[in-house]
N, C-alpha and C positions, 0 to 999 in steps of 0.2 A: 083524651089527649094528655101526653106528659106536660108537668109543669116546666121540663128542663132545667138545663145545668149552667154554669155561669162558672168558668176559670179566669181568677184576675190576676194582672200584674204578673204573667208568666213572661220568662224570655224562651219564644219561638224560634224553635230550632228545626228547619228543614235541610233536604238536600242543596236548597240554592237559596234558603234566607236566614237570617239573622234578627229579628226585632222583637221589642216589648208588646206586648197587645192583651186585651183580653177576647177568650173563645166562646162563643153562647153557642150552647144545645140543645136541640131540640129534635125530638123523634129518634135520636141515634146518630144524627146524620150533624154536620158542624152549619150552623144557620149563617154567624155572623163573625168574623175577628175583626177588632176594632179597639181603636181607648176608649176606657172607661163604657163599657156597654152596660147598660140600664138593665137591672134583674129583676125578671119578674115576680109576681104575686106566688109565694108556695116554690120558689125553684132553690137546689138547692147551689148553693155558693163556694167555692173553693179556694182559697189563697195561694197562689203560687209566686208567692214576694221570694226573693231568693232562690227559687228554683230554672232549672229546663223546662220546654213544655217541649217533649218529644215527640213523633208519632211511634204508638206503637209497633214493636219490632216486630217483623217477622221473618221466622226460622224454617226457612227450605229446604229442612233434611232433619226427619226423624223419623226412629222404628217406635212406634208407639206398641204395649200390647202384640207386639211381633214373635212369634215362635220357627224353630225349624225342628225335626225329629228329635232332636236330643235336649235343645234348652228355649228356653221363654225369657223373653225382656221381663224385669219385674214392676216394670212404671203399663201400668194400661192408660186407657184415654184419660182418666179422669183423674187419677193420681200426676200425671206429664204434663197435663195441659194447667195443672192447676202450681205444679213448681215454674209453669213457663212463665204464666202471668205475675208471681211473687219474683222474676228478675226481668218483668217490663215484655214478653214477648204476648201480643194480644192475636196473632195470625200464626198458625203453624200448616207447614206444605208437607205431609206425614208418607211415605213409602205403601203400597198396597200391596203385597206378593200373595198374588194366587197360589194355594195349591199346588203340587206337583199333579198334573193330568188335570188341574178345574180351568174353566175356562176366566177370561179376564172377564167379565161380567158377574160370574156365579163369583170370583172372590172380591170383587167389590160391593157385590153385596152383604158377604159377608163380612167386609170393612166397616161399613157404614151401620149393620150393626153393634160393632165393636164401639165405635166413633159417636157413637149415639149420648154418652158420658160426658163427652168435651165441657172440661169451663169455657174455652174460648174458641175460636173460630179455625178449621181445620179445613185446610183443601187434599188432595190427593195426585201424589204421582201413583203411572201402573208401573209395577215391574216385568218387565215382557221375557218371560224365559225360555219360550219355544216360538220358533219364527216361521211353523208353517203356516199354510192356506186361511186355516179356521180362525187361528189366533190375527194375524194379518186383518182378517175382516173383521173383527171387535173392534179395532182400534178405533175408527168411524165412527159408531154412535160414540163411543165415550167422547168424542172429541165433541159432535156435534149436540149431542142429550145432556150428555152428563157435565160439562164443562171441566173434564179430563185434558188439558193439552198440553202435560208434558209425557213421557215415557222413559224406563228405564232399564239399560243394557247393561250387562254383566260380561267384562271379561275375566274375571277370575270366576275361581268355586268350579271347575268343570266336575261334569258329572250331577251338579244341582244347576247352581242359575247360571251359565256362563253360557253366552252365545259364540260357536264359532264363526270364524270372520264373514263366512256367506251367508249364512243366520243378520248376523249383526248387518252386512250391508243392506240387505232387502229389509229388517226392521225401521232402517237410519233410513231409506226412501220409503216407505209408508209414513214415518213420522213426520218427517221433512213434506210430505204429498198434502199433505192435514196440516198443513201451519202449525204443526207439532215440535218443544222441543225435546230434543233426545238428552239424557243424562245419561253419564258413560262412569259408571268405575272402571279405572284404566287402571288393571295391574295383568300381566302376560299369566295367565293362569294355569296351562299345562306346564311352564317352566318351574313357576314357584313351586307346584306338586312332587316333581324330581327333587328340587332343593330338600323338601320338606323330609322326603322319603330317605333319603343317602341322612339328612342329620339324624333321623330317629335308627337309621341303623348302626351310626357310631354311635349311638348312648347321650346323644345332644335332647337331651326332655327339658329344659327346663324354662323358662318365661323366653328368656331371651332370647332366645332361638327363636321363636314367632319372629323377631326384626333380623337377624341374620338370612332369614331364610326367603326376606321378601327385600332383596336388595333396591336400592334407588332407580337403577339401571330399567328394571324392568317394569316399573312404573312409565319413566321416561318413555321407553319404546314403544308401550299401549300406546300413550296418548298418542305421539304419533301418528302411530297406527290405526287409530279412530279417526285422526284429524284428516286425514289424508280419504280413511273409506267416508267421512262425511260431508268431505269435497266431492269425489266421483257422486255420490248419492243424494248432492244438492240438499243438504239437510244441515239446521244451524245445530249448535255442539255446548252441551254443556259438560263440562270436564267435572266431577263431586272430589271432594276431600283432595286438591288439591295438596303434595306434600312435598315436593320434591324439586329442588331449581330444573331439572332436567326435562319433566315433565311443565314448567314455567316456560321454560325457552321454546319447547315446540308449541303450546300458544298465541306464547308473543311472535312466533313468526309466523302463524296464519294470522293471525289479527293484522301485523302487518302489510298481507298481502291480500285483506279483504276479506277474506274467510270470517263467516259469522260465529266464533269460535268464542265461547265465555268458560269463567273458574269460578270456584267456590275453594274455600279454604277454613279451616277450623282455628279455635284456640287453642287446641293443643299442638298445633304444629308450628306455630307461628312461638308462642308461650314454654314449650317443653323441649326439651334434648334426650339421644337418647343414651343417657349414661340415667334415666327412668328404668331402664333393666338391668341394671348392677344391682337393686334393692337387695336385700338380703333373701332366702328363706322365699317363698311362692309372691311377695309383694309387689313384683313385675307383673302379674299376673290383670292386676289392675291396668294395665296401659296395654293389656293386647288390646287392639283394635286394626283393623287393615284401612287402609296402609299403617302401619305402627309410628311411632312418634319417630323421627328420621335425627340426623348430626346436625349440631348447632346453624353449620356454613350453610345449610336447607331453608333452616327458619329467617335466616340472613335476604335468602333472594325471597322468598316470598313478601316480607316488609317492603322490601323495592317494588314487586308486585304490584302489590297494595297502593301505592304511593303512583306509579306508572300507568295501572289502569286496566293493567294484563287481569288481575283479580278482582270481581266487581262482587262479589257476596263473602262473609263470615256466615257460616251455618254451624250446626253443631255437632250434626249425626250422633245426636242424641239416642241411646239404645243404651238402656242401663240393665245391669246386672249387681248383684250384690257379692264383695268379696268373700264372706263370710256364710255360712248355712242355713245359721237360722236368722231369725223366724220365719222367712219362706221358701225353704226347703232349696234342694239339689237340684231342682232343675232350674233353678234363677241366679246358680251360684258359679262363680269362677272356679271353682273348685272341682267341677266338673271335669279338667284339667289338670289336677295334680297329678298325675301320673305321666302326661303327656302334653308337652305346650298346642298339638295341634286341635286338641279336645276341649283346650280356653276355651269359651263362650266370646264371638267378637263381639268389642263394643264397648261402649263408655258412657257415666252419666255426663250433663254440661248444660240441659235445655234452661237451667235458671240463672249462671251467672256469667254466661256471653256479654250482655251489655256492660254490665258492671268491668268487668275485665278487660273489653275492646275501650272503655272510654277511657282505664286506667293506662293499659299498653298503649293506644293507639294515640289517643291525645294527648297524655302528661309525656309519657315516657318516647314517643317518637314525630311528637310536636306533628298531627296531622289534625286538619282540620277538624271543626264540631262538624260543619257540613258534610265532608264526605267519611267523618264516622258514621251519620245517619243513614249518609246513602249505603253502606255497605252492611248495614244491620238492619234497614229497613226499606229503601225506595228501591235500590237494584234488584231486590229479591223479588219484592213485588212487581216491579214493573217488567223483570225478565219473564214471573212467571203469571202475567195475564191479570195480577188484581190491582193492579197500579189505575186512576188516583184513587177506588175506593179504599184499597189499603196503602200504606207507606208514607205519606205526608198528611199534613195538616194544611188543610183548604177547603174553602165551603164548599160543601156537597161530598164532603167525603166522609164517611163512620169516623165517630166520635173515640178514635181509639188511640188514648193519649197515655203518656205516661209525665209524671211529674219529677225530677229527676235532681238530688242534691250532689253537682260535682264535686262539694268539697267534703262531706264526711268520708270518713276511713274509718275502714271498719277491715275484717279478715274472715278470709275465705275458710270454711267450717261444717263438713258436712253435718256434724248435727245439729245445725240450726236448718236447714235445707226440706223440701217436702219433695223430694222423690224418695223412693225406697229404698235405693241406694245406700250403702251404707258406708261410701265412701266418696272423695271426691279426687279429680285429676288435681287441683290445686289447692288439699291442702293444706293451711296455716300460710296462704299467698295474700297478703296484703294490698289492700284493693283503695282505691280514693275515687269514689263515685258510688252514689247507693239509690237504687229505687224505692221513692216513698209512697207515692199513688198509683193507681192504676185502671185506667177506665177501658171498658169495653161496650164500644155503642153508646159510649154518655152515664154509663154503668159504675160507679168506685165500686171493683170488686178485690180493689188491696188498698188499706189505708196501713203505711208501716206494718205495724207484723202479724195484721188482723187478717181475715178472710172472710172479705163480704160478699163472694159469686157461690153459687150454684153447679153443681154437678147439671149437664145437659144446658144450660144456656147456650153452649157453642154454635155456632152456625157451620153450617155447610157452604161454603163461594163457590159456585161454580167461575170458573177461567177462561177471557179470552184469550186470544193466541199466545202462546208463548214463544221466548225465543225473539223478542225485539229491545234492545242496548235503550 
């Protein structure tokens, strides 16, 4: 038996409380909160006078170790999961894309040996990219074995993952049929390809063209267009990388009208503009991601969003690439795309300093609550996707996965202090006033400030009840 852990004089920050207490731990699991709790023989002790006592976040959108024919993410499990934990994120919900032609079983197993690295605790969405018969019938056991229950549909990329709309409806009722949620990237995909195609034929190569060429409009009309086939298809909706008021507003009107219809939305969209492609010289290069970072008046309605209720997650879509060559080579590099912006590598680091950044933006800078900072970095995510109360708050009977949290130092955003591979960051030299200093996993300090006391492989696997419940 462990001896357990003892956090005192923490101030307890959930999505619905507020108070001082101390946490005892034991087995992983949270035994007792209380004042002044009596520590046992051999356990060890932690002060959290002046600090948060958070639960640890968790990040429902990352390409861990992901490749497609041309480039590879350069963060694998065990490098991503270990930057996740060094800015407070103890749960991450990681993307699984089979194979073109493998079935969604053979690539989850081949996930799960990828995933086998994890510092911390990793669940799994599938990506569903062909929506016949065979695929259609996998989806079952993951849902019922594997404790798989969300899915995810692709309207852009045709030609690789992109489901057409009769595809995409018959996925959105088998997932919806399984108490499954569905995640939708909503960008009009055969559109944006004409766009792409006519710029590179005037001589348009260069970063910026990646955001001209995927205007707001056609984000807008995906979602939409999802929302509407996941109404006929009686299936709840989660919208990823929410970026765009227009693609906001068709939410809020199905939420409106009952429709089980949720968002996620990132730091960078909420945090950046995009006059991020003016950079001089291939430095845009670093902000391709899709949807690409949008115009000011965007990040404007998303804050409302947030505030309204329409967006209930911050995630990251964490997928790092390095701007530069070396030291791990051209297939991890932006660079991949110098010749041509549609050859970028999508994607961005970010899995380590969401929290630090949502507590600086979201609670100093637009006065929102500590409460529903928490719920939007940690409970919503969890509880939309199936681990809520083991993960997301702090309450007996739930893993011990705490962060310790000093709202008031400042410090500044630096990717070479950072542990992804990454060799750059979306923010910086951005000045931040909030810093993670502990970080437990299961009752674990596997961060104490800027040490690194976990393990490659500790992570667990969760399986997931239903997903898709507010």
């Amino acid at each position: 038996m462990s001896a357990g852990m003892l956090i005192r004089n923490g101030r307890i920050v959930t999505a619905g409380d507020d108070f001082l207490a101390d946490i005892l731990v034991e087995e992983g699991r949270i035994e007792a909160i209380g004042r002044t709790l009596p520590a046992g023989p051999g356990m060890a002790v932690h002060d959290a006078a002046g600090l948060l006592v958070l639960p640890g976040a968790v990040d429902v959108h990352t390409h861990l170790d992901s490749a497609t024919p041309t480039a590879s993410t350069v963060d694998d499990f065990a490098v991503g999961t270990r930057a996740a934990a060094f800015g407070g994120t103890t749960t991450v919900v990681d993307y699984c894309t089979p194979p073109a032609g493998a079935g969604l079983m053979a690539g989850l197993d081949d996930w799960h040996r990828r995933r086998a690295s994890a510092c911390v605790d990793v669940g799994a969405h599938m990506i569903v990219r062909d929506a016949d018969t065979a695929t259609l019938a996998e989806m079952k056991p993951l849902v019922e074995r594997e404790g798989i229950t969300s899915f995810k549909f692709f309207m852009a990329y045709p030609g690789s993952l992109m489901l057409e709309d009769g595809a995409l409806f018959d996925a959105l009722a088998a997932a919806g049929a399984l108490g499954a949620l569905s995640c939708v990237h909503a960008e009009n995909g055969p559109v944006i390809q004409r766009l792409v195609e006519a710029a590179l034929a005037r001589g348009e190569t260069a970063p910026r063209h990646h955001a001209t060429t995927r205007p707001a409009v056609l984000e807008g009309e995906a979602a939409q267009r999802a929302i509407e086939l996941a109404a006929l298809a009686r299936a709840p909706l989660y919208v990823v990388h929410l970026s765009t008021a227009e693609a906001l507003q068709a939410v809020h009107r199905a939420r409106r009208r009952g429709q089980p219809v949720f968002a996620e939305t990132c730091p960078q969209y909420l945090l950046l503009d995009d006059s991020v492609y003016e950079a001089e010289g291939f430095e845009g290069a670093k902000y391709v991601m899709s949807p690409p970072v949008r115009p000011a008046s965007h990040g404007r309605a998303l804050w409302r969003g947030l505030q309204t209720g329409d967006i209930q997650s911050v995630a990251t879509d964490h997928c790092a690439f390095t701007y530069g060559e070396e030291p791990h080579g051209l297939r991890h590099s932006k660079r991949l795309g110098l010749d041509a912006f549609n050859r970028i590598p999508n994607g961005a680091p970010g899995i380590e300093t969401r929290l630090a950044l949502m507590h600086d933006a979201a609670v100093l800078q637009h006065e929102m609550s500590l409460n529903r900072f928490v719920d939007l970095v940690a409970t919503a995510p969890a509880r939309l996707f199936g681990l809520f109360p083991r993960k997301g708050t702090v309450a007996v009977g739930s893993d011990a996965d705490l962060v310790l949290f000093d709202p008031q130092e400042r410090w500044t955003v630096r990717a070479a202090t950072h542990h992804s591979r990454s060799d750059y960051s979306l923010f910086e030299g951005r000045p931040v006033t909030g810093r993670v200093k502990k970080v437990f996993l299961r009752g674990q300090c596997i961060v104490d400030g800027p040490q690194w006391l976990g393990r490659e492989g500790m992570g667990q696997y969760p399986p997931r009840a239903a997903s898709g419940r507010a």
